[in-house]
C-alpha positions in Angstrom: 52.6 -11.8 -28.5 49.0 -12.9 -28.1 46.6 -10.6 -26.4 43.8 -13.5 -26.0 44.6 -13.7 -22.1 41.7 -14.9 -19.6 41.7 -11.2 -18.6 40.8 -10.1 -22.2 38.1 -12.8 -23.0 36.5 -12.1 -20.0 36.1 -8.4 -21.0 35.2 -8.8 -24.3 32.0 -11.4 -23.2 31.4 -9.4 -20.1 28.1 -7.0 -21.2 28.2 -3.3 -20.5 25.9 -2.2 -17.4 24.5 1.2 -17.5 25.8 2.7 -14.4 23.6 6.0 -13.0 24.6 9.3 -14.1 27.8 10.2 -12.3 27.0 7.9 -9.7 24.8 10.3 -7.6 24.2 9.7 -3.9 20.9 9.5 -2.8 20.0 12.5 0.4 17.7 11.7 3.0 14.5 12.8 2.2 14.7 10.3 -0.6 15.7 6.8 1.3 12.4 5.8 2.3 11.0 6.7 -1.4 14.4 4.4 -3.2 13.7 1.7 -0.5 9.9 1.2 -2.0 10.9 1.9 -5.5 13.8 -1.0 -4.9 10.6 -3.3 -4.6 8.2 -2.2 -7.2 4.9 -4.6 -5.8 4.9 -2.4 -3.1 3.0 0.0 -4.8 0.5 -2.0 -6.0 -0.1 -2.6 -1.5 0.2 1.2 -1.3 -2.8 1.9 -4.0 -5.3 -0.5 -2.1 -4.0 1.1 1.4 -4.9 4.3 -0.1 -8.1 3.7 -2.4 -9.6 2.2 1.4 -7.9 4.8 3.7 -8.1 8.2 2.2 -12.1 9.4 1.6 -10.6 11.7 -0.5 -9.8 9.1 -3.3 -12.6 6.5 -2.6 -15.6 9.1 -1.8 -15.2 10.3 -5.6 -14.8 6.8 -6.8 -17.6 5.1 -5.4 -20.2 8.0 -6.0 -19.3 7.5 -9.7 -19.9 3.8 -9.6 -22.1 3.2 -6.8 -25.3 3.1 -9.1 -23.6 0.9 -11.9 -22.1 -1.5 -9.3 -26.0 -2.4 -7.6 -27.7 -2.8 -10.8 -24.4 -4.9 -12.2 -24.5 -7.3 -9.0 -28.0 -7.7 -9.0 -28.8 -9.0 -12.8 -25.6 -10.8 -12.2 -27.0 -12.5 -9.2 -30.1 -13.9 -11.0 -27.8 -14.8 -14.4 -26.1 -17.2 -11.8 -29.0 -18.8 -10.0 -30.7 -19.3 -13.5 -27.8 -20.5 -15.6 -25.3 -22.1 -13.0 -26.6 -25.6 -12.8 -26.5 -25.7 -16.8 -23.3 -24.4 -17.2 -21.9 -27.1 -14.3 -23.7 -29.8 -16.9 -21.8 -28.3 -19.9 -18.3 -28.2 -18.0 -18.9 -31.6 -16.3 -19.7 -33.2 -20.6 -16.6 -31.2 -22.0 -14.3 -32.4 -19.3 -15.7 -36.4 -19.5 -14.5 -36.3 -23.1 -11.7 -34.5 -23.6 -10.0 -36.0 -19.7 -6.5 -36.8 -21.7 -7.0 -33.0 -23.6 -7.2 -31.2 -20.4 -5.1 -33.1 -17.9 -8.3 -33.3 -15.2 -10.7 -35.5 -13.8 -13.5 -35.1 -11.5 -10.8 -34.3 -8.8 -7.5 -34.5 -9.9 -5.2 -32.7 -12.2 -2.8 -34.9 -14.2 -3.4 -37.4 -11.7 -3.1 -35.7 -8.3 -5.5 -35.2 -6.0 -7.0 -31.6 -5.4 -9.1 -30.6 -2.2 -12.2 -29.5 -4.6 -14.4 -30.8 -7.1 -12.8 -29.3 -10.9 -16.1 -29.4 -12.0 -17.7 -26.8 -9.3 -14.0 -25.0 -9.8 -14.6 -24.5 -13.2 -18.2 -23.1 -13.0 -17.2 -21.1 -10.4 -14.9 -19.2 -12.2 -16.5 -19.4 -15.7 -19.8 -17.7 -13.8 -17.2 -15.2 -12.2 -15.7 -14.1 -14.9 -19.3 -13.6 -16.5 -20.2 -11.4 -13.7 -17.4 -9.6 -14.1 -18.4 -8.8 -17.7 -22.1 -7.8 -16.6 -20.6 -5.5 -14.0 -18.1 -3.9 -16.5 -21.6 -3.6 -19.1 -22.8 -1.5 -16.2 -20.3 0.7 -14.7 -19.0 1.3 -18.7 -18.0 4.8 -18.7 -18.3 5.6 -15.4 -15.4 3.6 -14.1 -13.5 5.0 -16.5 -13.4 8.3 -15.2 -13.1 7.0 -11.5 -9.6 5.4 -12.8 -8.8 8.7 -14.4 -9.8 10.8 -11.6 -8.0 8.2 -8.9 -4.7 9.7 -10.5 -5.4 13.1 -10.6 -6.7 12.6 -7.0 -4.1 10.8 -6.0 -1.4 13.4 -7.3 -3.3 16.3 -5.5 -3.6 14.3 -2.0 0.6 14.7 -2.3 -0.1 18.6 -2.6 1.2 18.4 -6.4 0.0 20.0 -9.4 0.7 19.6 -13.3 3.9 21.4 -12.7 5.5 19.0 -10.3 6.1 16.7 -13.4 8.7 18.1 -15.5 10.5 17.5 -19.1 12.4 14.1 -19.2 16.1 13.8 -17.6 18.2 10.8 -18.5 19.3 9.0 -15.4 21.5 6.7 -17.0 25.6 7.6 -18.5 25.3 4.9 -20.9 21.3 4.4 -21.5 20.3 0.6 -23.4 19.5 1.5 -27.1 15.8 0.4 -27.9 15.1 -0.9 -30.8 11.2 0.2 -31.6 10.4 -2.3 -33.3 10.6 -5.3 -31.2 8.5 -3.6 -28.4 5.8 -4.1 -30.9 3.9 -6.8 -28.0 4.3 -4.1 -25.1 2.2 -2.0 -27.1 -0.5 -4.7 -28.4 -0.8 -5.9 -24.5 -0.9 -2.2 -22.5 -4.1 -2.0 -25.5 -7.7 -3.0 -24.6 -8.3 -4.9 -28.0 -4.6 -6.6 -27.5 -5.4 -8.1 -23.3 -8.9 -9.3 -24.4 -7.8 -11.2 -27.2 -5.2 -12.9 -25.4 -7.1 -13.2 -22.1 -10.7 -14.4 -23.8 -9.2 -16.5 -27.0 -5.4 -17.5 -26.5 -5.5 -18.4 -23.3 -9.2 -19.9 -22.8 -8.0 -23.4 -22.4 -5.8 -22.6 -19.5 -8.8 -21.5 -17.7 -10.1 -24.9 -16.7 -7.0 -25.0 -15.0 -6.7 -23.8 -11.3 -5.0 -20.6 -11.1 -2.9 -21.0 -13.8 -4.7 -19.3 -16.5 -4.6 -16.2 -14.3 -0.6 -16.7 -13.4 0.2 -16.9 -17.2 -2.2 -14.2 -18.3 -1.0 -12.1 -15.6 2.6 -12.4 -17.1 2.1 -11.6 -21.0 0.1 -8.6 -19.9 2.7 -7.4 -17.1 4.9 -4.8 -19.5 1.9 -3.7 -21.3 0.1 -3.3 -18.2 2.9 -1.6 -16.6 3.1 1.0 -19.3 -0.8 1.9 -19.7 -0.7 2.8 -15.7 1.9 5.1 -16.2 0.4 6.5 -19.3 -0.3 9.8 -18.0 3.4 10.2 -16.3 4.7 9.7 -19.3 2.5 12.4 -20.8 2.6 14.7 -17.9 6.3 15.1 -18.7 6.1 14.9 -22.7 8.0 12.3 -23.0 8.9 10.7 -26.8 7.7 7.2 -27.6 12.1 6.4 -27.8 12.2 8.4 -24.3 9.5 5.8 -22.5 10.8 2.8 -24.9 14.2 3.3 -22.5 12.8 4.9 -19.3 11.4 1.7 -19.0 14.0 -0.5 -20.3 16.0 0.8 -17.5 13.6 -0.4 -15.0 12.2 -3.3 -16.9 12.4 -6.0 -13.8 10.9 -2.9 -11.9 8.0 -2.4 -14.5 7.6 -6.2 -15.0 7.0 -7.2 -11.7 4.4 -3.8 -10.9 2.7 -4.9 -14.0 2.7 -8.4 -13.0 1.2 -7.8 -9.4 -1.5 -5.3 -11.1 -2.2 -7.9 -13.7 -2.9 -10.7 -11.8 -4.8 -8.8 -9.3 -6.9 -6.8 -12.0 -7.3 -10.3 -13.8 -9.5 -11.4 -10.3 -13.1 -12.1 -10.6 -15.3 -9.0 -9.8 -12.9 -7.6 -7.1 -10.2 -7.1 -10.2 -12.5 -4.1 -10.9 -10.8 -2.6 -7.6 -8.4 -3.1 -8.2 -8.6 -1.5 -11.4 -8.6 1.4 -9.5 -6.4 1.4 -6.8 -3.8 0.1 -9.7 -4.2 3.3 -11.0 -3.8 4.9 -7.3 -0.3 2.8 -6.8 1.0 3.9 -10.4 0.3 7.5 -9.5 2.2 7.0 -6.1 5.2 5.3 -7.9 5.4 7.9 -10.9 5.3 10.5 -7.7 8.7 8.6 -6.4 9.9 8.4 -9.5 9.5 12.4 -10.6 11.2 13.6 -7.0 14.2 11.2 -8.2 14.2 13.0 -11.3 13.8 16.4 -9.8 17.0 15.5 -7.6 19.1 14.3 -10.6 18.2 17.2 -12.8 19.4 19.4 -9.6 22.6 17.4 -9.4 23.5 17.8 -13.3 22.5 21.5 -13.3 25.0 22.1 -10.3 27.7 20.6 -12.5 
C-alpha cells in the first residue's frame, strides 16, 4: 500500500521551523522589551531619542568631536563655494552624453517628470558626500572613541556593568546549522575596506540616481552592518564566530532590517555621522533586550 498520500508529501516539503526552547512564556517585566524587539527599527528611533535626550550620552560625545566637527564644516564650506559651480558643469557634460546610459535628462528620469533639476540634484549630493569625507578627515579618531564610549555609556545609563552580559545560551530546540563559509559577504560588508568599496566603486553609478543609490547601498550593507553594531555584545559574552554565525541567523529578518534602518540612515550626507553614533546607542539598547531575554531563558533551563 502506497504511503505517497497528500498528508505525506506535504510533510516531507514542509521545512522544519526552529521553535524556542521548550516554548517558554514570556513574564511581565519583559512584554514591553519582546514588543520593541518584535520590531527591530525601533531601536534605531530609540538611539537618536537617547543620543538627544540623555546629557549623559551626548555631553561626552560632542566634547570629543566638537573641535573636529567646526574646523570639518568650515573648510567644507569654502570647498563648496569654490568648486560647486565646476562640478555642476562636469555633471551637467557627463549626463548630455551619456542621457540613454543613465536613464536622465535635465528633469526627468526615464522619461518622467521630477519636481527638481537632476543636474543641481546630482551636485548636491556629489558636494555632500564630499563634505562628508572632509568632516570624517577631521573628526578621524576622535569619533571613534565617541561611538565606542556611546555603548559603554549607554550600557551604564541602564545601571549595568560588564557582568550583566553573560556566556552564550541557545534559545532555540532545533538551532539552523550555518554553514561558515557562505557568510563570507556578511563579514566583507560589517568591514570598513568591504562598505567603501561597494559604496564608492560598485555602486557609483546609482548615485546620479535620486535616492536609489542610498536604498540599494543601504541593503548590501544591512547584515554586515547589523553585525559590526553588535560587535561588542557579541564579545561581552565570548561568544564563538559558529555561536554569532546562528545567534543571528535566528534573528536574521530582525538583524536585516536594524541593519538596514542604520545603513541607510548612516549612508546620509553629513548628518549620517550622527547617526553613526546614536546607531551605536540603539545597538547597545537592543543587545540590553536581548541579554535580559537570555538571562530569563538561562533561568528557565536551570530550573529544569
Amino acid at each position: 500500500m502506497s504511503t505517497n498520500t497528500p498528508e505525506t508529501l506535504d510533510a516531507l516539503f514542509k521545512p522544519e521551523t526552529p521553535t524556542h526552547v521548550h516554548n517558554i512564556q514570556i513574564p511581565p517585566e519583559l512584554r514591553r522589551a519582546t514588543l520593541r524587539m518584535e520590531f527591530s527599527p525601533s531601536y534605531v528611533i530609540v538611539g537618536v531619542y537617547r543620543l538627544c535626550a540623555d546629557r549623559l550620552i551626548y555631553g561626552p560625545a560632542w566634547e570629543k568631536c566638537k573641535h573636529g566637527t567646526r574646523r570639518g564644516l568650515v573648510v567644507g564650506a569654502v570647498w563648496a563655494v569654490l568648486t560647486y559651480r565646476i562640478q555642476k558643469a562636469f555633471i551637467q557634460i557627463f549626463l548630455a552624453n551619456s542621457p540613454r546610459i543613465t536613464g536622465l535628462s535635465n528633469d526627468t528620469i526615464f522619461g518622467y517628470q521630477v519636481p527638481f533639476n537632476i543636474h543641481t540634484y546630482a551636485t548636491i549630493l556629489l558636494l555632500g558626500s564630499q563634505l562628508t569625507i572632509i568632516l570624517k578627515f577631521f573628526l578621524s579618531r576622535n569619533i571613534r572613541i565617541a561611538r565606542d564610549r556611546a555603548w559603554n555609556y549607554t550600557v551604564q545609563s541602564r545601571g549595568k556593568g560588564p557582568e550583566f552580559f553573560r556566556p552564550y545560551v541557545e534559545e532555540w530546540s532545533t538551532p539552523p546549522v550555518v554553514d561558515l563559509r557562505k557568510s563570507w559577504w556578511r563579514k566583507v560588508m560589517s568591514g570598513r575596506v568591504g562598505g567603501f568599496v561597494v559604496k564608492r566603486v560598485l555602486l557609483l553609478p546609482f548615485d546620479f540616481y535620486p535616492f536609489v543609490g542610498i536604498l540599494v547601498s543601504a541593503w548590501l550593507k544591512a547584515l554586515g552592518t547589523a553585525q559590526y553594531l553588535h560587535k561588542q555584545y557579541f564579545e561581552a559574552k565570548g561568544m564563538s564566530e559558529y555561536q554569532v554565525a546562528v545567534f543571528m541567523e535566528e534573528r536574521k529578518w530582525d538583524y536585516r532590517a536594524f541593519g538596514f534602518t542604520a545603513s541607510l540612515l548612516e549612508s546620509l550626507p553629513i548628518i549620517g555621522l550622527v547617526f553613526s553614533i546614536s546607531n551605536r546607542i540603539g545597538g547597545a539598547m537592543w543587545a540590553y533586550d536581548l541579554e535580559k531575554r537570555q538571562h530569563h531563558v538561562a533561568e528557565r533551563l536551570n530550573a529544569e
